[in-house]
C-alpha positions as a Markdown table, in Angstrom:
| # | Residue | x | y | z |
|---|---|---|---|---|
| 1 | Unk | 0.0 | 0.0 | 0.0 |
| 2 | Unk | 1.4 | 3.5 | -1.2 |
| 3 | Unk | 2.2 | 6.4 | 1.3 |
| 4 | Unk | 0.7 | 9.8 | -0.1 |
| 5 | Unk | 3.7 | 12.4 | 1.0 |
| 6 | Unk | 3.3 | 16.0 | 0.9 |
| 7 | Unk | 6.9 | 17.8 | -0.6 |
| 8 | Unk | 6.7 | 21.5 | 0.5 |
| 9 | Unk | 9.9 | 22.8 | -2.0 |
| 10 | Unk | 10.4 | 25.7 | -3.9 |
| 11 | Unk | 13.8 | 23.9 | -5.4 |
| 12 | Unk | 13.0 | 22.2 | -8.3 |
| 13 | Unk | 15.7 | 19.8 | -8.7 |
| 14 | Unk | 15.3 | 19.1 | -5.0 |
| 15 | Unk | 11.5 | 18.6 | -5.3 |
| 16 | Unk | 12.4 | 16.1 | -8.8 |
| 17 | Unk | 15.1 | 14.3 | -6.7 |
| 18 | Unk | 12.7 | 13.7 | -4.1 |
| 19 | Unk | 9.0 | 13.1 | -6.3 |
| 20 | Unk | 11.4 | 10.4 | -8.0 |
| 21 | Unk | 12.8 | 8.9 | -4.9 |
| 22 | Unk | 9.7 | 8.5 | -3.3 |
| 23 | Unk | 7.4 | 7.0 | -6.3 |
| 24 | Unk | 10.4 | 4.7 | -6.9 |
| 25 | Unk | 9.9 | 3.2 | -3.5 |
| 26 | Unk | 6.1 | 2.7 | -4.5 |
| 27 | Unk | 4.8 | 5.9 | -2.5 |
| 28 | Unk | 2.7 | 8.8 | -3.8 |
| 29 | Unk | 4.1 | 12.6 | -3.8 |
| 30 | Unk | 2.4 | 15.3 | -4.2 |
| 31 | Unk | 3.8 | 18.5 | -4.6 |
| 32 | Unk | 3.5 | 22.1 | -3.7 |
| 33 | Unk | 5.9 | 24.7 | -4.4 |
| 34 | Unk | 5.3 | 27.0 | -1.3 |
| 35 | Unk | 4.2 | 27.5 | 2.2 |
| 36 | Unk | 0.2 | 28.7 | 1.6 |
| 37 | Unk | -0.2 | 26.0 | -1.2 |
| 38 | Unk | 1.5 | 23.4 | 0.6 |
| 39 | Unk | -0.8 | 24.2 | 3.6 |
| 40 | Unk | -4.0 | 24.2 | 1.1 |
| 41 | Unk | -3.0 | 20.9 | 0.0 |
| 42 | Unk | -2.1 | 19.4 | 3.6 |
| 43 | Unk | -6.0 | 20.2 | 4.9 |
| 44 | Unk | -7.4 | 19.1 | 1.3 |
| 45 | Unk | -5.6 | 15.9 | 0.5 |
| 46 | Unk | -5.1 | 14.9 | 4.6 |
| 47 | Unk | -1.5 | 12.8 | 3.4 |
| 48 | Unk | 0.1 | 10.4 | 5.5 |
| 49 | Unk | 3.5 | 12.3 | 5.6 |
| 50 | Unk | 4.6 | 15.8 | 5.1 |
| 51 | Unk | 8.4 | 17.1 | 4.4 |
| 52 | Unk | 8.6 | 20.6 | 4.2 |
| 53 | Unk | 11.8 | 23.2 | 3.2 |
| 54 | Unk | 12.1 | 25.6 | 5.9 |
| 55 | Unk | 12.6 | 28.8 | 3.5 |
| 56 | Unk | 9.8 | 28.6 | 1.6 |
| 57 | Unk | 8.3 | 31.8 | -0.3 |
| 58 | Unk | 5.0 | 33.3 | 0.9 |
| 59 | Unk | 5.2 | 30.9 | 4.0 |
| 60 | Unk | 8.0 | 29.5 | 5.5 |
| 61 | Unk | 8.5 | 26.5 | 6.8 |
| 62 | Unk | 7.6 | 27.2 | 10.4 |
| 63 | Unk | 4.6 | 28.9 | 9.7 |
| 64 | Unk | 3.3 | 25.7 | 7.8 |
| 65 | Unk | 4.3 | 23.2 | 10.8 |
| 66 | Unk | 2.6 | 25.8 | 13.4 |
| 67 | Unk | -0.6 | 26.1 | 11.1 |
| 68 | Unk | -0.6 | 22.5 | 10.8 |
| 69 | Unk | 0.0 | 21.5 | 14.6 |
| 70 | Unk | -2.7 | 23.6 | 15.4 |
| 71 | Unk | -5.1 | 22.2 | 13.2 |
| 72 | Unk | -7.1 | 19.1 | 14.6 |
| 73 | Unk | -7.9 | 17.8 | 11.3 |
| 74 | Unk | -3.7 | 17.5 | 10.3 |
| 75 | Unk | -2.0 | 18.0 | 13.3 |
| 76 | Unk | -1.3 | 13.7 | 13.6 |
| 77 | Unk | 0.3 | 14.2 | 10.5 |
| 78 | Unk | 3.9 | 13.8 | 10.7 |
| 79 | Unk | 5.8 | 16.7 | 9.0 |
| 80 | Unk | 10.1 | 16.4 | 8.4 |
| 81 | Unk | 11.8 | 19.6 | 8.0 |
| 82 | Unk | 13.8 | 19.5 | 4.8 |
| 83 | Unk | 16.8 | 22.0 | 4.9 |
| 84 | Unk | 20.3 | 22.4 | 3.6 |
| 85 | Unk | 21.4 | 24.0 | 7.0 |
| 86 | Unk | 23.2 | 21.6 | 9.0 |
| 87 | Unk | 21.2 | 20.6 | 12.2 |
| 88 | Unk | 24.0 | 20.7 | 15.0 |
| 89 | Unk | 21.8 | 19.8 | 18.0 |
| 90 | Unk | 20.2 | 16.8 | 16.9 |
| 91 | Unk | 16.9 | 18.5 | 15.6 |
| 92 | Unk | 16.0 | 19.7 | 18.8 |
| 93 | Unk | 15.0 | 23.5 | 17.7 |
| 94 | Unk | 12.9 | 21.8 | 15.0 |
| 95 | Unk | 11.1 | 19.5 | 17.0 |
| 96 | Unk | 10.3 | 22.4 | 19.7 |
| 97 | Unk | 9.2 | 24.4 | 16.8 |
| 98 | Unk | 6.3 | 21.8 | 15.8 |
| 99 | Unk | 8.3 | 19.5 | 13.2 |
| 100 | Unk | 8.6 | 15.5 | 14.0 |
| 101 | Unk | 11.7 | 15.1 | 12.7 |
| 102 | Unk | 14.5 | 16.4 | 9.9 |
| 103 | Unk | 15.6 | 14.9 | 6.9 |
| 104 | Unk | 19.8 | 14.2 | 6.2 |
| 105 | Unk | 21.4 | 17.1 | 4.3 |
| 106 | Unk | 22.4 | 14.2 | 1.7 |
| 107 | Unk | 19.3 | 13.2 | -0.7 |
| 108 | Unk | 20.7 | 9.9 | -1.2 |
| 109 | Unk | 18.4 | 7.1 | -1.5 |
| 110 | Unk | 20.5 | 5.0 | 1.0 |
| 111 | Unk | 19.7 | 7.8 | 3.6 |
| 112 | Unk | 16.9 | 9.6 | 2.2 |
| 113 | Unk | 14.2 | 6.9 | 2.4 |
| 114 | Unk | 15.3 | 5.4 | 5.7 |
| 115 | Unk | 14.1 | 8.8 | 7.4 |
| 116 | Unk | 11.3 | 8.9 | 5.4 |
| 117 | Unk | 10.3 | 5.4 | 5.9 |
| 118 | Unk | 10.8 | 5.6 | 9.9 |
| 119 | Unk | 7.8 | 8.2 | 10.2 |
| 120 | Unk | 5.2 | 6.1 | 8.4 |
| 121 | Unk | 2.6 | 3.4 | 9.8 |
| 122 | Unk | 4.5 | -0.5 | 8.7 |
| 123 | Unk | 1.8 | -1.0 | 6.4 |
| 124 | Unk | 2.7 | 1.9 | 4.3 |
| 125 | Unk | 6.6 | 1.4 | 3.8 |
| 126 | Unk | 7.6 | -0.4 | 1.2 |
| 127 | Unk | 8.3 | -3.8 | 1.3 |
| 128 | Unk | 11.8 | -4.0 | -1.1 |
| 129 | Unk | 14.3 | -2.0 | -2.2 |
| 130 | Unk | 13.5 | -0.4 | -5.8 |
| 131 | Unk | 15.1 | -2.3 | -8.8 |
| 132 | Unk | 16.4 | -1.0 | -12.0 |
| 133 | Unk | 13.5 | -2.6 | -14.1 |
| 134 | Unk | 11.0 | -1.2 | -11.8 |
| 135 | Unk | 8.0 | 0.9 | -13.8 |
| 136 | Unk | 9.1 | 3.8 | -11.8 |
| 137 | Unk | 11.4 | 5.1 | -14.5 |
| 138 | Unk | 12.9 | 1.6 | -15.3 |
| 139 | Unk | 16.1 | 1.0 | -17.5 |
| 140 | Unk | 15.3 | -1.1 | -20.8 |
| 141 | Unk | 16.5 | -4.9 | -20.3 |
| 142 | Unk | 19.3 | -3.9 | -22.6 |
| 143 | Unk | 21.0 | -1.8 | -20.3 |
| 144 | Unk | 24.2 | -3.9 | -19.1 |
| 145 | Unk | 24.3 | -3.9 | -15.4 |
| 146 | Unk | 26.4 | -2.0 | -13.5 |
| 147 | Unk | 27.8 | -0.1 | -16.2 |
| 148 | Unk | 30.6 | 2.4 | -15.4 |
| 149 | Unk | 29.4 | 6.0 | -15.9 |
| 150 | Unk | 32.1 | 9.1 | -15.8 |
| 151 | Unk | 29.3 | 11.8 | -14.7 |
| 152 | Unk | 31.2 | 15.1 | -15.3 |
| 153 | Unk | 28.5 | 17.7 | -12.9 |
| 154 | Unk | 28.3 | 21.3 | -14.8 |
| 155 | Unk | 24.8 | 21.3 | -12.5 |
| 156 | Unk | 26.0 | 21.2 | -8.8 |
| 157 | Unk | 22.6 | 23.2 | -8.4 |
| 158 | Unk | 20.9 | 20.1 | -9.1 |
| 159 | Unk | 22.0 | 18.4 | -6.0 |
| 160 | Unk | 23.0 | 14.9 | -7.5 |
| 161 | Unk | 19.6 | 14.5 | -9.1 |
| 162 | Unk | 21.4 | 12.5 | -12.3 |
| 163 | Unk | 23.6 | 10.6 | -10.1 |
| 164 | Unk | 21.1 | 9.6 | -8.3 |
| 165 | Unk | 18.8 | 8.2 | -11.1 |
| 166 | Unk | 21.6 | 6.7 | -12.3 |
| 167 | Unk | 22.8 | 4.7 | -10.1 |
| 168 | Unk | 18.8 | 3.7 | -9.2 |
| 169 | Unk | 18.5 | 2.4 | -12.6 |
| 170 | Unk | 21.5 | 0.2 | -11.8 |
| 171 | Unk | 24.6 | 2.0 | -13.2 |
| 172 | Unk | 27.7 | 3.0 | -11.6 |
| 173 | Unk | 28.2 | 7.0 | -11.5 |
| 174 | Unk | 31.8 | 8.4 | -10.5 |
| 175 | Unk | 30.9 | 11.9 | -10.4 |
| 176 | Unk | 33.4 | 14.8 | -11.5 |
| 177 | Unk | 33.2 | 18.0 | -10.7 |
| 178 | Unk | 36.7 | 19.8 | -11.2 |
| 179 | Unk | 40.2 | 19.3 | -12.9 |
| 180 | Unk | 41.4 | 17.5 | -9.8 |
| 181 | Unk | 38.7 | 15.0 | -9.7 |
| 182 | Unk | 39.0 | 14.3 | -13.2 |
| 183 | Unk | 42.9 | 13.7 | -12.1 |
| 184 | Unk | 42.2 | 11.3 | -9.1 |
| 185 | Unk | 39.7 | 8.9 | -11.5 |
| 186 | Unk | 42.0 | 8.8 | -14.6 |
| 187 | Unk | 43.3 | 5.4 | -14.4 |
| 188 | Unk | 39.8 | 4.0 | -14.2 |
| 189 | Unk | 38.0 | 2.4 | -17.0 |
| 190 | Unk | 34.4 | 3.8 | -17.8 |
| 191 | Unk | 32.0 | 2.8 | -20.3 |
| 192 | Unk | 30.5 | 6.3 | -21.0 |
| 193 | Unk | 30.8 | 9.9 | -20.1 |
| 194 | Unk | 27.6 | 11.5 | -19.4 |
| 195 | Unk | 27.7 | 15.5 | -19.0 |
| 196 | Unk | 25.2 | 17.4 | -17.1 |
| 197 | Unk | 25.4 | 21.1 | -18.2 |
| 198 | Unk | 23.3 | 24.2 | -16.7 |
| 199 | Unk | 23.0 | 27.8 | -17.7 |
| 200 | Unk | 24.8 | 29.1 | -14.8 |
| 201 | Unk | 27.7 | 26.9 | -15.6 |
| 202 | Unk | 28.4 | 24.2 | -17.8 |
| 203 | Unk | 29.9 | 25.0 | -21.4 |
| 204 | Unk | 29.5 | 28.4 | -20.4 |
| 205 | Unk | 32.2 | 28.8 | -17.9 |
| 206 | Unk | 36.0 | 28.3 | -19.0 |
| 207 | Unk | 37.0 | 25.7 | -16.1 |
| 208 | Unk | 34.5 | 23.3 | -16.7 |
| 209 | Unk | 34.6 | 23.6 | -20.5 |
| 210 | Unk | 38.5 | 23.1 | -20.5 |
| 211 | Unk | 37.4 | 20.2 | -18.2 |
| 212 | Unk | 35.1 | 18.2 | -20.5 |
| 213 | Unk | 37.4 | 18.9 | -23.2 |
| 214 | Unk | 40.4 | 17.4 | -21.4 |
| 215 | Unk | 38.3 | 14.6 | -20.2 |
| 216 | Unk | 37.3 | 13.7 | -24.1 |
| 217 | Unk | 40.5 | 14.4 | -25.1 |
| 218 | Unk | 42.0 | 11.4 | -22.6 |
| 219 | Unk | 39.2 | 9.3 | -23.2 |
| 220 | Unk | 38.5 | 9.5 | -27.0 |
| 221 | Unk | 36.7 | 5.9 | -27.3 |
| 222 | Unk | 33.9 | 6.8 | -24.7 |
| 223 | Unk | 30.5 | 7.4 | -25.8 |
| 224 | Unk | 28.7 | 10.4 | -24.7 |
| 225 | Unk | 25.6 | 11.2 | -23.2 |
| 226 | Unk | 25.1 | 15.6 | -23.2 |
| 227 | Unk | 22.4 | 17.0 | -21.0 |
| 228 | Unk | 21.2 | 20.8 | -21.7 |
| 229 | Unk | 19.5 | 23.2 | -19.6 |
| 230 | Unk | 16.8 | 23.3 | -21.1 |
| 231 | Unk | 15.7 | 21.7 | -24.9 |
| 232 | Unk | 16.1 | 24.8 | -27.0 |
| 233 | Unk | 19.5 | 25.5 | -25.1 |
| 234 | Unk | 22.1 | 26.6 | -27.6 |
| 235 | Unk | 25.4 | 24.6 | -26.2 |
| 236 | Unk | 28.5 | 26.8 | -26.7 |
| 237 | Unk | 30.8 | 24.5 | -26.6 |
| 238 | Unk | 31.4 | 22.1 | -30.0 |
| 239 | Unk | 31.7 | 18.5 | -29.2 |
| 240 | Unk | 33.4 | 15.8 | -31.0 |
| 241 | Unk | 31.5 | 13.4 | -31.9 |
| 242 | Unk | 31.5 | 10.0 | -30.5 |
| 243 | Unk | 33.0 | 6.6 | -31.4 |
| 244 | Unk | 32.1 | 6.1 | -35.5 |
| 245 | Unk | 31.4 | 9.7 | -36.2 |
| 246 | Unk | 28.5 | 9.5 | -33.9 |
| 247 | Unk | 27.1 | 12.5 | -31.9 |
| 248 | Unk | 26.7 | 13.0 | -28.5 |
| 249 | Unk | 23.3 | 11.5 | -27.4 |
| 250 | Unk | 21.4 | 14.9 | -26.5 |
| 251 | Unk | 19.1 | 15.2 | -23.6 |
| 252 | Unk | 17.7 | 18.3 | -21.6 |
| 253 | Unk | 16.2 | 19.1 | -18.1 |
| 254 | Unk | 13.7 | 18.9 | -16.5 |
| 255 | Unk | 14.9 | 14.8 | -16.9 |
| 256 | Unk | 12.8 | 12.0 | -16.6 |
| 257 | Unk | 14.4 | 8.7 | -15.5 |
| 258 | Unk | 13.2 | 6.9 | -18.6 |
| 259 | Unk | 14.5 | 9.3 | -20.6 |
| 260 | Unk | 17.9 | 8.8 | -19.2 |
| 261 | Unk | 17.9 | 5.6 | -19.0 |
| 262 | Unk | 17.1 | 4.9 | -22.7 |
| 263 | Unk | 19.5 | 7.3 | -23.7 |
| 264 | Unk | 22.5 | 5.6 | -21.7 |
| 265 | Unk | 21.0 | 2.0 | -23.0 |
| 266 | Unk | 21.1 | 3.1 | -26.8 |
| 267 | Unk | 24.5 | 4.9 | -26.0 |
| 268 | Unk | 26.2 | 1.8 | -24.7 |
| 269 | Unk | 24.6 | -0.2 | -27.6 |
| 270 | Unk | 25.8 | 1.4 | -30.4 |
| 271 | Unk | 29.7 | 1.0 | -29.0 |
């Protein structure tokens, strides 16, 4: 039986990362994008979890657990606080302030869904751990297991939402985010490069550009994955294309897990 969680989160990759996470463990998010909505929705749709950002606009997160607490109708709903501030005394501010608990900094599944999981009836939590041929977002039968994936992150504002999918649908990411990283991996063998790019980075900024090109100029044989900002995003910087004259493999944000994951299957295919 699915859990129906509440996600109070003006972030979007943080609210993607977490929507994903939590339908791939078989629950049901719903989503709200700040504290008045996310309130609204909380007294409509009565869920059996809330997590909710602290800085929210219009509302912050406070105001929601106070309104909440104080409402018979949802005030035995749990609510986590969700925040990037590091919680140095154990949560104990948030829990006097109303909230049941606090989600890790890290939104890795491995400790995400533990926390989540802990606040729910038994009944609700889910059974196994998610597979890669799940229907939440499942990689094609094609896809060899365990693949090595050289993730170079132009996106840090995304907060490990690609690495995270991949390695859900079953792959293996090494994530690179800088020339030093890219130095401390060099003797290992990967099957493809997949590069997440943004507007606020990516091709965009000399460092990481020099970066990618140095990586595909030490690892000429790799095929390559590209994801855009967006889908009419005009990359700047020229790629080579892959083994045989191919292309990079273009995707874009917002990502959906299939997406990705048939795009790394037909990319490790066609090697």
């Amino acid at each position: 039986m699915a859990a129906r969680v509440l996600i109070i989160e003006d972030n979007q990759a943080n609210m993607d990362l977490m929507s994903y996470l939590l339908d791939a463990f078989g629950h049901q998010p719903l989503c709200a994008y700040d504290g008045v909505h996310g309130l609204e929705m909380a007294r409509g749709e009565l869920p059996d979890l809330v997590i909710c950002d602290i800085h929210l606009p219009r509302l912050d997160g406070y105001g929601v657990v106070r309104a909440l607490k104080a409402d018979p109708a949802t005030r035995a709903i749990p609510v986590l606080a969700a925040s990037a501030l590091p919680v140095d005394d154990g949560g104990a501010a948030l829990r006097a302030a109303g909230f049941d608990g606090h989600l890790p900094k890290s939104l890795e599944p491995d400790t995400l869904m533990p926390s989540v999981e802990a606040f729910l009836p038994a009944a609700l939590r889910a059974t196994h751990q998610p597979s890669a041929h799940n229907e939440a977002g499942a990689a094609p039968a094609s896809a060899p297991a365990r693949a090595r994936v050289l993730l170079l992150d132009g996106a840090p504002a995304n907060c490990g939402l690609v690495a995270s999918i991949a390695a859900h649908l079953g792959y293996a990411p090494t994530v690179v985010a800088d020339a030093a990283q890219a130095d401390a991996c060099a003797g290992q063998p990967f099957d493809l490069l997949l590069c997440d790019l943004d507007t606020t980075r990516g091709a965009a900024d000399p460092a990481f550009a020099a970066l990618l090109a140095d990586v595909l100029r030490r690892r000429p044989a790799l095929p390559v994955v590209l994801i855009r900002s967006a889908a009419d995003d005009q990359v700047a910087l020229a790629l080579p294309d892959s083994p045989g004259g191919r292309p990079p493999l273009p995707l874009a944000h917002p990502l959906e897990p299939r997406e990705l994951a048939d795009a790394l299957a037909r990319c490790l295919a066609r090697t």
